[in-house]
N, C-alpha and C positions, 0 to 999 in steps of 0.2 A: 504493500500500500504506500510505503514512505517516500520508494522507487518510482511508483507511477505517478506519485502527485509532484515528485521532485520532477519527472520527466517534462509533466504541462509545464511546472512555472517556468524551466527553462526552456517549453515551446514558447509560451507566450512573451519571456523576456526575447526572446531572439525578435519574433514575430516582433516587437514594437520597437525596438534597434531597427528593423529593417525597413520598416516605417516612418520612421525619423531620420535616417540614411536618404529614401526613396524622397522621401519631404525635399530633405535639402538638395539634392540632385534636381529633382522637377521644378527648384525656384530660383535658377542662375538671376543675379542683378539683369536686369534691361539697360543695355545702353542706348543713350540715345543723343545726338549733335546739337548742340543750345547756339540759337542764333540770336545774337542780343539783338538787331535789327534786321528790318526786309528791304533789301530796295525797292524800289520804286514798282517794277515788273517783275520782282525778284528772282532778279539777274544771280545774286549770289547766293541762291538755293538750287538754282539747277545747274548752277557749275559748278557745286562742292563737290570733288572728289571722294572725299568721305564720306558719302551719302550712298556712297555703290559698297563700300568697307559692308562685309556682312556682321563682323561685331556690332556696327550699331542697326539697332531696330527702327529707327526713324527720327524724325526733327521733332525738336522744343521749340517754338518757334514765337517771339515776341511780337504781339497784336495789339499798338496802342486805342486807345479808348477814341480819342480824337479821329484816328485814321476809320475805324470802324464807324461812327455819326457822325459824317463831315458835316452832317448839319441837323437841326431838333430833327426827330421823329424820321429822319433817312438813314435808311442804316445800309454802309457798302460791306457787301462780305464778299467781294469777287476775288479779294487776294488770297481769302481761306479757300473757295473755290479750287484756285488754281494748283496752289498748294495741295490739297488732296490730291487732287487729279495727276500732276506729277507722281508725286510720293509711290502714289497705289500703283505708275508704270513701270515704278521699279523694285515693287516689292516693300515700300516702308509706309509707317503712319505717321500721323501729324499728332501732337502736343501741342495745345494750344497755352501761351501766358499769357494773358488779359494784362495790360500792362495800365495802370489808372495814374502810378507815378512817375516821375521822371527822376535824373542824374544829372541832368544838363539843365542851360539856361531855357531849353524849350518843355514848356508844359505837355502834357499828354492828354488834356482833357478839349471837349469841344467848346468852339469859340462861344457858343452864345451862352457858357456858364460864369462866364468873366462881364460879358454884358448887361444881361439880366440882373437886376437886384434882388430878383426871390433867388438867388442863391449865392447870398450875403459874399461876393469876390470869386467865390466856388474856387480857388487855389491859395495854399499857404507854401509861403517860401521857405524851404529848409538847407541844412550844412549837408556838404559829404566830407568834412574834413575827419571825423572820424573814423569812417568806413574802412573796412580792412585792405579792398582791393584798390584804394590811392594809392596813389607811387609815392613814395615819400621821400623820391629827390625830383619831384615835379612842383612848380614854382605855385601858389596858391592864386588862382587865377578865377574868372567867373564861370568857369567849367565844374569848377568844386561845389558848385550848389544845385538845387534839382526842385523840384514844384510838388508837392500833394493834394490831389482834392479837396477841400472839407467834408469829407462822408461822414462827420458826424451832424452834418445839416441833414434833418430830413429830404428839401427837396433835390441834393444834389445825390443820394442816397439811391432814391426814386427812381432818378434817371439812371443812376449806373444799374439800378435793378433790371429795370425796363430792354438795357440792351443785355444782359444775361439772360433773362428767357426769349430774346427774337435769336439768340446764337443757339441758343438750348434748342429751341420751335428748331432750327433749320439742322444741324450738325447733332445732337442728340444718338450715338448709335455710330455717329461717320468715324469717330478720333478716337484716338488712345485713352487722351487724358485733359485737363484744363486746369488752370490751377491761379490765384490770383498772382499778384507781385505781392512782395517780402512783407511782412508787420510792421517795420520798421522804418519809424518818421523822426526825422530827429528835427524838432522844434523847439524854442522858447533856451530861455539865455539862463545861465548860473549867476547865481549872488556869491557875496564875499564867502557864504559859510558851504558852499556846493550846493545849493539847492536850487534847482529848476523853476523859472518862474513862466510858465504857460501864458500864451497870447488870453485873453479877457474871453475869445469867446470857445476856448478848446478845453475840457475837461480829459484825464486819460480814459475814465469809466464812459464816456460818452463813446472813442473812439474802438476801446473794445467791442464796447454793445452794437457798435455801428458794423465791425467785420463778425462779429456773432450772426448779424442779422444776415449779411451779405451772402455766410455760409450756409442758411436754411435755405436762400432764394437761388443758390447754385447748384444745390443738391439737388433740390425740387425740380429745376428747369434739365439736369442732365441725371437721370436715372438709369441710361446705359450705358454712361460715360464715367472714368474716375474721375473721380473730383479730389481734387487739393487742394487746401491752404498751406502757402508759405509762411511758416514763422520763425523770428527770428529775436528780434526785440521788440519790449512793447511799452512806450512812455510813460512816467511816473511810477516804473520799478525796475528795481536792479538787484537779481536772485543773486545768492541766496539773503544779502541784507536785507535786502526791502522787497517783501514778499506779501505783497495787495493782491495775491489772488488772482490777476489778470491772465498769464499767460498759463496757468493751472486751468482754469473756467474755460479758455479754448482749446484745449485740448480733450476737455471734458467734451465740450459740444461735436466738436470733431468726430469723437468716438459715437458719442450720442445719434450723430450722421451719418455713422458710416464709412464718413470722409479719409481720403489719404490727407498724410501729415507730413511737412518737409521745409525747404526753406532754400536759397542761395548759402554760395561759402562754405565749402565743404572742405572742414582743413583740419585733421586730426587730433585732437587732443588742447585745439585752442582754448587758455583757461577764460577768456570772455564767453565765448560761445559752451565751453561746456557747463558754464551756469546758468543760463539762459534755456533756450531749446531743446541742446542735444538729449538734455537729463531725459528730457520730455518722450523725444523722438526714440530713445532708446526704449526706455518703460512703455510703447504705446504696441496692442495689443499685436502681437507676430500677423495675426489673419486678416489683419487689415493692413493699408497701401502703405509704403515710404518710400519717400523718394529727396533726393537733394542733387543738387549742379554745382559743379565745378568749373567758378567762375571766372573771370580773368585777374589777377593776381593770387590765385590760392594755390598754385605750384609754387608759387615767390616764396612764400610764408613757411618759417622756420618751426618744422615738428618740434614740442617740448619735450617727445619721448626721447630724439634722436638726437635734438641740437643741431640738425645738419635742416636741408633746404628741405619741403614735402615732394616727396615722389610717389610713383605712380600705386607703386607695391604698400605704400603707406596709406594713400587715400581709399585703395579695394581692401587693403587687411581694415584698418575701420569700418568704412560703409559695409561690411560683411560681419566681424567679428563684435565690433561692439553698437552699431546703429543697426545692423538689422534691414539695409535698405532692401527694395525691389526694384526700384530704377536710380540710376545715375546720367544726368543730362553733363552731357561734357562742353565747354564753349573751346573755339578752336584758337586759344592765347595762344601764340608762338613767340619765342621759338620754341614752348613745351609742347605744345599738341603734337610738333615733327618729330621732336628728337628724342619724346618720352610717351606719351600717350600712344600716341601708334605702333610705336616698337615695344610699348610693355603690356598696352592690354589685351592680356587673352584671349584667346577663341573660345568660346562656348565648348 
């Protein structure tokens, strides 16, 4: 008797070893080509060479808000159009990023929300001087700053809603994935004692509730699409000191949706980012999505494990070993994307 029951448990230990083996075999990372911009006819998506590479599965491809409602209530989606249409001739899918912020002196949102006074300016001016992917032997110029909508106005809210369910209505079922841009706004000026003094009409808990809400109207609108939210930082906290709950609460809703969870700036063991996000992105549930990109300066950026520059072996042992991803959007910075990227990442 002692033999036969000994025999099961070490059928069914085997049996679920071989299950957890088979798990991690059938869930290789997805890669995929992160195009921070499209031109115009996007010239620079059907000439990428790396887009025929069978390690990647297809393009992330940056869709500003602006570009898609050149004007109220017109909505152009011919460039996602074309995009599909390519992509599917050669075998890849499209990742869509709804892109609402900007990096640069040009805003991303459409003209008549600066006009209009029912949506109180509809952009706030923010730094990138602290952003990780600066060059920090580049001269601080008016490149280093970038625009945000106020989506914690309702009516600017509305309208960003408005065009997530006309891309949901049309692309629903067509794309891989869609995901917003990053949490992370950096607004409002320090006092002598470090403390953040927010613009009069910006609260952080306003701007939360406001990407809470954004993520029930994206889920909603794309049901046979993954849906992602980016996060990364979120205003008036900074884990694990000042810990208001905020970036805890969307993670929570996240899960509550379903939703994949992920962010820009994928760089191993960074102690900013590992208080922040990663914590999050690690602990969130294996059966649900993650995904992160590997931006332009995150090959620069020195591993703390290693002290030496991040390479390529270091960004896939993380995103595998300790974040747990299912996709990685690669952007093609060079001279790393020639001289590392290509030549170290794997074949399936």
């Amino acid at each position: 008797m002692f033999l036969r029951n000994s025999t099961r448990l070490l059928a069914v230990l085997v049996l679920m070893m071989g299950s957890a083996i088979a798990a991690d075999i059938q869930k290789p990372i997805q890669h995929y080509l992160y195009f921070n911009h499209r031109e115009l006819h996007g010239e620079n998506i059907r000439s990428d060479k790396a887009l025929n590479d069978p390690r990647f599965r297809g393009a992330q491809i940056v869709y500003t808000w602006r570009s898609l409602e050149p004007q109220q209530d017109r909505y152009d989606f011919a460039a996602i159009r074309h995009d599909i249409a390519h992509l599917d001739s050669i075998g890849k899918k499209l990742w869509i990023q709804l892109q609402e912020k900007s990096f640069t002196p040009r805003h991303n949102v459409p003209a008549y929300l600066l006009s209009d006074p029912l949506y109180q300016g509809g952009i706030i001016k923010q730094s990138m001087l602290s952003a990780p992917e600066r060059d920090p032997h580049k001269p601080v110029t008016d490149d280093e700053y970038g625009w945000s909508p106020k989506m914690w106005e309702q009516p600017v809210r509305d309208r960003y809603q408005r065009l997530i369910r006309a891309l949901g209505q049309e692309f629903d079922g067509k794309i891989e994935g869609i995901n917003f841009s990053e949490s992370s706004i950096d607004i409002g000026v320090e006092d002598s004692k470090g403390n953040t003094i927010f613009p009069d009409d910006f609260k952080p808990q306003q701007y939360v509730d406001a990407i809470k809400e954004n993520m029930r109207v994206l889920a909603g609108a794309f049901p046979h699409t993954t849906t992602m939210v980016y996060l990364n930082f979120l205003p008036g906290e900074w884990l694990p000191w000042s810990d208001k709950g905020y970036m805890r609460s969307v993670f929570a809703q996240a899960q509550t949706l379903q939703m994949g969870v992920g962010g820009p700036d994928l760089m191993p063991y960074r102690k900013s980012h590992m208080g922040q996000s990663y914590g999050f992105i690690k602990d969130y549930p294996a059966d649900l999505v993650k995904g992160m990109a590997v931006q332009d300066g995150n090959l620069r950026q020195i591993n703390p494990r290693t002290g030496k520059k991040n390479s390529v072996e270091d960004v896939l042992d993380f995103a595998r070993n300790y974040l747990g991803l299912d996709y990685i959007f690669w952007v093609e910075d060079e001279p790393y994307f020639s001289n590392e990227v290509l030549k170290k990442l794997p074949a399936h």
